[in-house]
C-alpha positions in Angstrom: 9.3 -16.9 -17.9 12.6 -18.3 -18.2 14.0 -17.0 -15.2 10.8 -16.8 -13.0 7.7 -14.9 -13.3 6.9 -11.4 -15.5 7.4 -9.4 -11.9 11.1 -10.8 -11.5 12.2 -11.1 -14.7 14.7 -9.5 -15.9 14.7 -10.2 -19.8 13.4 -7.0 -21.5 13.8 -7.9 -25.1 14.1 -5.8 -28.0 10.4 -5.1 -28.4 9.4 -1.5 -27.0 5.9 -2.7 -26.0 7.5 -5.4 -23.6 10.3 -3.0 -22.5 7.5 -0.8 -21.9 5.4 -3.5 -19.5 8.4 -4.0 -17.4 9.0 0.1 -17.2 5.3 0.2 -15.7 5.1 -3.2 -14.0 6.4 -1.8 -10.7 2.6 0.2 -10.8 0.6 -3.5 -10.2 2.1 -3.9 -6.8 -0.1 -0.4 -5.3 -3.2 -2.5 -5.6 -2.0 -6.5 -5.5 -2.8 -8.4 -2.2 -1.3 -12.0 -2.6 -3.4 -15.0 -1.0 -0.7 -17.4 -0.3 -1.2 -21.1 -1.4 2.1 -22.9 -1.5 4.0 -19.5 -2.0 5.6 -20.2 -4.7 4.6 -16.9 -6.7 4.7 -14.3 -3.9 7.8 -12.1 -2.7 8.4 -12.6 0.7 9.5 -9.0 1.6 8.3 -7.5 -1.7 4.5 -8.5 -2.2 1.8 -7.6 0.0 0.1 -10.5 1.9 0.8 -10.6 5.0 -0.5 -7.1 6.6 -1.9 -4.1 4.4 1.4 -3.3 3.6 5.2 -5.3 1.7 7.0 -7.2 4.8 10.3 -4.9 3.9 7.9 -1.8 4.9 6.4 -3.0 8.1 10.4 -4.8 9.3 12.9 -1.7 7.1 15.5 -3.2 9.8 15.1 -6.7 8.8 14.6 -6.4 5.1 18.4 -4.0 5.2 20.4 -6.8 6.4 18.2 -10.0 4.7 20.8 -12.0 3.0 18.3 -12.3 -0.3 15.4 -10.0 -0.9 13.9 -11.6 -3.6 13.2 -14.6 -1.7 9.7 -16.3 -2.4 7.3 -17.0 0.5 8.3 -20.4 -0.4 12.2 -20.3 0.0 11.0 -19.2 3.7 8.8 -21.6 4.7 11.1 -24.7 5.9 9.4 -28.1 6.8 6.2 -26.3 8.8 8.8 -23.8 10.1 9.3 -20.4 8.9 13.3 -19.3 8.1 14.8 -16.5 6.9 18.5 -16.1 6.1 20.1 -12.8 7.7 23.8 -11.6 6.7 24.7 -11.2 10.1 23.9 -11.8 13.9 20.8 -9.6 14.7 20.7 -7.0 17.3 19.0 -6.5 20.5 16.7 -4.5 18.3 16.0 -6.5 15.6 16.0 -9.2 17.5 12.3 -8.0 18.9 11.7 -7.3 15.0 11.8 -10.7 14.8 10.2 -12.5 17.1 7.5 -9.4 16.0 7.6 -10.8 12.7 7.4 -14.2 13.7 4.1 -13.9 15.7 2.6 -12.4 12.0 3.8 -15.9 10.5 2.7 -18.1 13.1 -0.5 -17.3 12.3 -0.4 -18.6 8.6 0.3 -22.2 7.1 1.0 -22.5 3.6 -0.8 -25.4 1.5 1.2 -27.4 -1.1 -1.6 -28.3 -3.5 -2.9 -25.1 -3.8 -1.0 -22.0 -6.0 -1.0 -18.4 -5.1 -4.1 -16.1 -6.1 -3.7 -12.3 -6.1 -6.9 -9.9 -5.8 -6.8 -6.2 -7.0 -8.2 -4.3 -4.3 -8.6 -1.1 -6.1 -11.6 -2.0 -7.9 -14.5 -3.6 -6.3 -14.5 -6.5 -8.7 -10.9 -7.4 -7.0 -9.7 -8.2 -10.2 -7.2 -5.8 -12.5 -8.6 -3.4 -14.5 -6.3 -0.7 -16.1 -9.2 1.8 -15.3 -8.5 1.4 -11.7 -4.9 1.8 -12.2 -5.3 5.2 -14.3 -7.7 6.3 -12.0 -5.3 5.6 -8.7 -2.3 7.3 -10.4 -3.9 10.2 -11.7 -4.8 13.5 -9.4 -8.9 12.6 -9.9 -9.7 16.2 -10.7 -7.6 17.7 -7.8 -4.8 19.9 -9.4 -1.9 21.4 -7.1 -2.3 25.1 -7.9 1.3 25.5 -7.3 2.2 23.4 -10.5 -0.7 24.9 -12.5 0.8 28.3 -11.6 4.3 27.4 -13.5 2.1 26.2 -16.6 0.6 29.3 -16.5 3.9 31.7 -16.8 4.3 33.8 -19.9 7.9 32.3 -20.3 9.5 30.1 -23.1 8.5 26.5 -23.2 11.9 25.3 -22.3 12.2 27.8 -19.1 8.8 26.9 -18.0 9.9 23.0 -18.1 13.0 24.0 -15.8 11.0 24.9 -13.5 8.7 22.6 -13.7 11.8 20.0 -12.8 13.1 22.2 -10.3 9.5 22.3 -8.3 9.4 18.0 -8.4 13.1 17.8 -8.0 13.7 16.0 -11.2 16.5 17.9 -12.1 19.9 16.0 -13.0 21.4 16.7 -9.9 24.0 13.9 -8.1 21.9 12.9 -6.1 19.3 11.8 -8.5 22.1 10.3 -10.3 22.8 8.0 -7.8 19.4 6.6 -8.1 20.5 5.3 -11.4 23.6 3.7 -10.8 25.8 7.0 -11.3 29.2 6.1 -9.8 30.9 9.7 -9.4 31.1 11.6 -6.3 28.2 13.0 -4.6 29.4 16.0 -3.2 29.6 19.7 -5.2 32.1 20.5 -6.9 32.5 24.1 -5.9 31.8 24.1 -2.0 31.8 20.1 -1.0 28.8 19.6 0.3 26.2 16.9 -0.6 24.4 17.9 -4.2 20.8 17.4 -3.9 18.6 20.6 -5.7 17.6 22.4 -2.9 21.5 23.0 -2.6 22.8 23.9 -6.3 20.3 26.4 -6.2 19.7 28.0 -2.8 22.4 25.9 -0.5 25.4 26.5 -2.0 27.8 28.9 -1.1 28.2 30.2 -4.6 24.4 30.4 -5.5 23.6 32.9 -2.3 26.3 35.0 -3.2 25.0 35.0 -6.9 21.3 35.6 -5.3 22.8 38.0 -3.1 24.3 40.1 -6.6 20.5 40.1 -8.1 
């Protein structure tokens, strides 16, 4: 890729089968375990290979004030030293994150001649298979009986939907919004508080008093 590899790209093209790789890429990273060779292909914070789980979820402290979170295991490693660039002076706190984290790193080296393996470790052949994926994303036979109980309803497609949304909190509330780069304000419009579903519904001061006239 131009500007890196497939996982950091962010060239989507006009094509709907690539635009629909990068929608799903994110879905690889449940079951990739990097083996780091020079590191030149592995997220620092991002991938997993240091731990059974991404460096930002073991350190959330660190990874919220890292000056760069796409750095590569690479950009860290500094002449048989490990570095990595913070936006401001740590705390007493994150301090003892730190020297934490640095006792993981001590105990790996990375080698310049070799490059970056991953292995899948939801199959038993460790390498990808789309089966696996399906299989690990998918409920396996178990179904919640409260979400086969709304399918069940005697009500109009569209109302059975609704609350279908309103059970997984998908609804177009502000705070999902947010998630997607929504600038407004996040607070209702009719009693101020902070609009998340549980509230237009249940929270707000308007919806009990229209519960309360049922």
């Amino acid at each position: 890729m131009p500007d890196g590899n497939f996982f950091n790209s962010k060239y989507k093209g006009t094509s709907q089968f690539w635009q629909g790789l990068h929608k799903v890429k994110h879905l690889f990273k449940w079951g990739a375990l990097y083996k780091v060779g020079d590191g030149s292909l592995t997220a620092f914070w991002d991938d997993v290979w240091l731990g059974q789980s991404p460096l930002k979820t073991q350190f959330p402290n660190l990874f919220s004030i890292c000056e760069d979170p796409t750095v590569t295991v690479a950009d860290c490693w500094d002449h048989g030293a490990w570095s990595v660039n913070f936006r401001r002076s740590l705390s007493s706190r994150e301090g003892e994150s730190w020297e934490e984290l640095l006792d993981l790193l001590q105990s790996t080296d990375l080698d310049q001649e070799a490059r970056d393996d991953i292995i899948w470790d939801l199959d038993c052949s460790k390498s990808f298979t789309t089966k696996s994926l399906y299989r690990f994303i998918t409920p396996r036979g178990v179904c919640i009986s409260a979400s086969q109980d709304v399918w069940r309803t005697k009500l109009p497609l569209n109302i059975t939907i609704f609350f279908w949304q309103l059970q997984h909190n998908k609804l177009q509330v502000v705070a999902s919004l947010k998630k997607r780069g929504w600038t407004g304000e996040i607070y209702c419009c009719l009693c101020g508080e902070v609009e998340i579903t549980n509230h237009v519904f249940f929270g707000c001061s308007v919806a009990r008093f229209t519960w309360c006239c049922l």
